[in-house]
N, C-alpha and C positions, 0 to 999 in steps of 0.2 A: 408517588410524590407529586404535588400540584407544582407548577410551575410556579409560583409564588415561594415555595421551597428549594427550587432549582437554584434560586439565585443566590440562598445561604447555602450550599453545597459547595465544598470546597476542590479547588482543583488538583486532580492526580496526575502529578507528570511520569510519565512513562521513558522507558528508553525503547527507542527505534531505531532501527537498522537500516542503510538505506542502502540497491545495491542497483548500477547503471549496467545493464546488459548492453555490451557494444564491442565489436572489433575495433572502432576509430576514435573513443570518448579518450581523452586522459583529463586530469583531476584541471589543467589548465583548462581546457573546454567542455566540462561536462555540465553544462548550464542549466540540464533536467535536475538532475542529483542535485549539484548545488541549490537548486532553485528550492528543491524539497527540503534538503537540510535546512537553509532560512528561515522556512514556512513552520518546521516542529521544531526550531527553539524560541522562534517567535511567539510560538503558541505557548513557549512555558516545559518544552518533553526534551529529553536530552537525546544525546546522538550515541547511538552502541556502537556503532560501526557504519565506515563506509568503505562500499568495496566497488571498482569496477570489473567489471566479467565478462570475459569476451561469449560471444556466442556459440556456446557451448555446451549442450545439454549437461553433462556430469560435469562438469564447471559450474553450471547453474545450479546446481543440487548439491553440491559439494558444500559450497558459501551457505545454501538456503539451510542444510541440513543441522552445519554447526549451529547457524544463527537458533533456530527451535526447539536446538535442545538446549540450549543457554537460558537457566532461568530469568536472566538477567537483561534478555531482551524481551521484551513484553507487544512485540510489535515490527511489522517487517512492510516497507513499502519498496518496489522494484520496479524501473523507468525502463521502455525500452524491449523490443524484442514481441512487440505483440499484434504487429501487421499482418499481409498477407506474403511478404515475400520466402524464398526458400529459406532466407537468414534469420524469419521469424520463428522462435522455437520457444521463447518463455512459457509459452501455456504449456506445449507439452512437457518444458521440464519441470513444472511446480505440479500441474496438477497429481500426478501420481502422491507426491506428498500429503496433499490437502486428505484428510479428517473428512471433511466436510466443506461444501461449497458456500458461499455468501452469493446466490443467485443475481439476488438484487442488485448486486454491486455493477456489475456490469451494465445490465437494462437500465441502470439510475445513470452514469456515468454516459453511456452512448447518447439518450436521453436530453442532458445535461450540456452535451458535446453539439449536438444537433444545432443549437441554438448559433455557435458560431462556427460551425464549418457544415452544415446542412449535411446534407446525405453523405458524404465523407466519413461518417463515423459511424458507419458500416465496416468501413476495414479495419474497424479498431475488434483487437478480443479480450479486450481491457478486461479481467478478473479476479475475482477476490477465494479465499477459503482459511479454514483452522487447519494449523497444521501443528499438532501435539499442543495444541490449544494456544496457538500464536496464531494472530489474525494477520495473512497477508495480504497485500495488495498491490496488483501488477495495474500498470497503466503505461500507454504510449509513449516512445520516448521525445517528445515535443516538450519544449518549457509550458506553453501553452494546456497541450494535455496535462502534466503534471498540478500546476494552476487551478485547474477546472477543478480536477480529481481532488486534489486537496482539499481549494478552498468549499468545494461546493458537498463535499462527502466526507472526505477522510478525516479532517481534522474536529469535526462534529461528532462522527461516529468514537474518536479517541479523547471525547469529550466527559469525565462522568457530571459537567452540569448539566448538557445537551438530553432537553425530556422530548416526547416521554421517554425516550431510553437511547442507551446506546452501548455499543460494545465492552466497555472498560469496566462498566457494573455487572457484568455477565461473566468476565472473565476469571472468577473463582470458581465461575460454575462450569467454565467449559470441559474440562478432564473428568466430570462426573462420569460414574460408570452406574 
């Protein structure tokens, strides 16, 4: 499709998930989370669920697991948990889940991130995968990082006018076997 087609293409709202890994967030100060819910109904996508999650690997996979087997959510983004400290555990507890990795997402994102915190975003392990053909994405828990990740990736990639391509026209095809 040429990008002169993009723009009579119509937009697919999606429901997404959104979930703040944190011991200390609740719903009054969760400024990541919220910040991310704003950003995808702005965009037009509805909200499946918002949960916060303390730091807790099968806590973490518990939420994450219901969310992808729910056909009903179509998409999963998660704040938080993805530094260097002993309290960061998000990647280990998603990745086992993931299908498949979204390499890019990360290297695009640090990247991205570089621009306003320089070499800082090294300690980020901000990343993405399919998991039973639901696209997640873990990003730092900063309003900031979330911000970035959104504006500058996720909400493009959950775009079906965003050419040449992007996830949400692939999404029939992810459970191919």
């Amino acid at each position: 499709m040429s990008h002169k087609h993009a723009a009579k293409a119509e937009f697919t709202p999606l429901n997404i998930a959104v979930m703040t890994v944190s011991d200390s967030r609740t719903e009054e100060n969760d400024t990541s989370g919220n910040l991310l819910v704003e950003r995808l109904v702005k965009a037009g996508h509805g909200l499946a669920d918002k949960q916060i999650v303390p730091d807790n690997i099968y806590r973490i996979r518990e939420t994450l697991s219901r969310w992808i087997a729910d056909d009903q959510v179509h998409a999963v983004v998660t704040t938080g948990g993805t530094g260097l400290t002993g309290r960061d555990i998000t990647p280990e507890a998603v990745k086992p889940l993931f299908d498949k990795d979204i390499e890019g997402f990360g290297e695009l994102f640090r990247h991205l991130s570089y621009e306003f915190i320089r070499t800082s975003t090294v300690q980020s392990r901000a990343l993405a995968g399919l998991a039973n053909g639901t696209p997640v994405f873990c990003l730092p828990g900063s309003p900031g990082a979330c911000r970035d990740g959104w504006d500058g990736i996720i909400q493009h990639q959950l775009d079906h006018r965003h050419k040449p391509c992007n996830l949400v026209e692939m999404m029939p095809r992810f459970m191919e076997r």
